[in-house]
N, C-alpha and C positions, 0 to 999 in steps of 0.2 A: 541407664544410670551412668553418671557420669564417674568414673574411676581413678583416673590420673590425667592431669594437665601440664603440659610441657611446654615452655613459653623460651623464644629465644629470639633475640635482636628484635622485640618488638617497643615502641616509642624507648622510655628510660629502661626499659628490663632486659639487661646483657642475656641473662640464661636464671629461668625459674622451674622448679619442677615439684610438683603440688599431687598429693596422693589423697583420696579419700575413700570415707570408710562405709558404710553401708547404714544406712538411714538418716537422718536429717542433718545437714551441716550447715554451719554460716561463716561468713568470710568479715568479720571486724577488724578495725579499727582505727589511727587516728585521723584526722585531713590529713591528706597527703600521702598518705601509706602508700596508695597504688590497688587499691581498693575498685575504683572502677577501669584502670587499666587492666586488671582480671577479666570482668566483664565484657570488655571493647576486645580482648581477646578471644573470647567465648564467642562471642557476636561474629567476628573475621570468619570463625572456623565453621559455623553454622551458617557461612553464608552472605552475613550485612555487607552491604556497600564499603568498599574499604575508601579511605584516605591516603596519599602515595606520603602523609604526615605520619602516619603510623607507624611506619617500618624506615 
């Protein structure tokens, strides 16, 4: 389970730090938020192919 995520100098996001809580969560909302920049982070860390555009 995933517990806290800590995100920094990654594409637009200087320093993020995201804590979660124990059963189902979801990450909304509007275009543009940075909603899949979360994700593309999550992806880095687990592994994906990275882009030298990302960082």
């Amino acid at each position: 389970m995933l517990r806290a995520l800590a995100i920094r100098d990654f594409t637009i996001i200087e320093r993020l730090e995201l804590e979660f809580e124990a059963g189902f969560g979801a990450i909304t909302g509007e275009t543009g938020a940075g909603k899949s920049i979360l994700v593309d982070a999550l992806a880095q860390l687990l592994g994906d192919r990275g882009d030298s555009t990302l960082v």
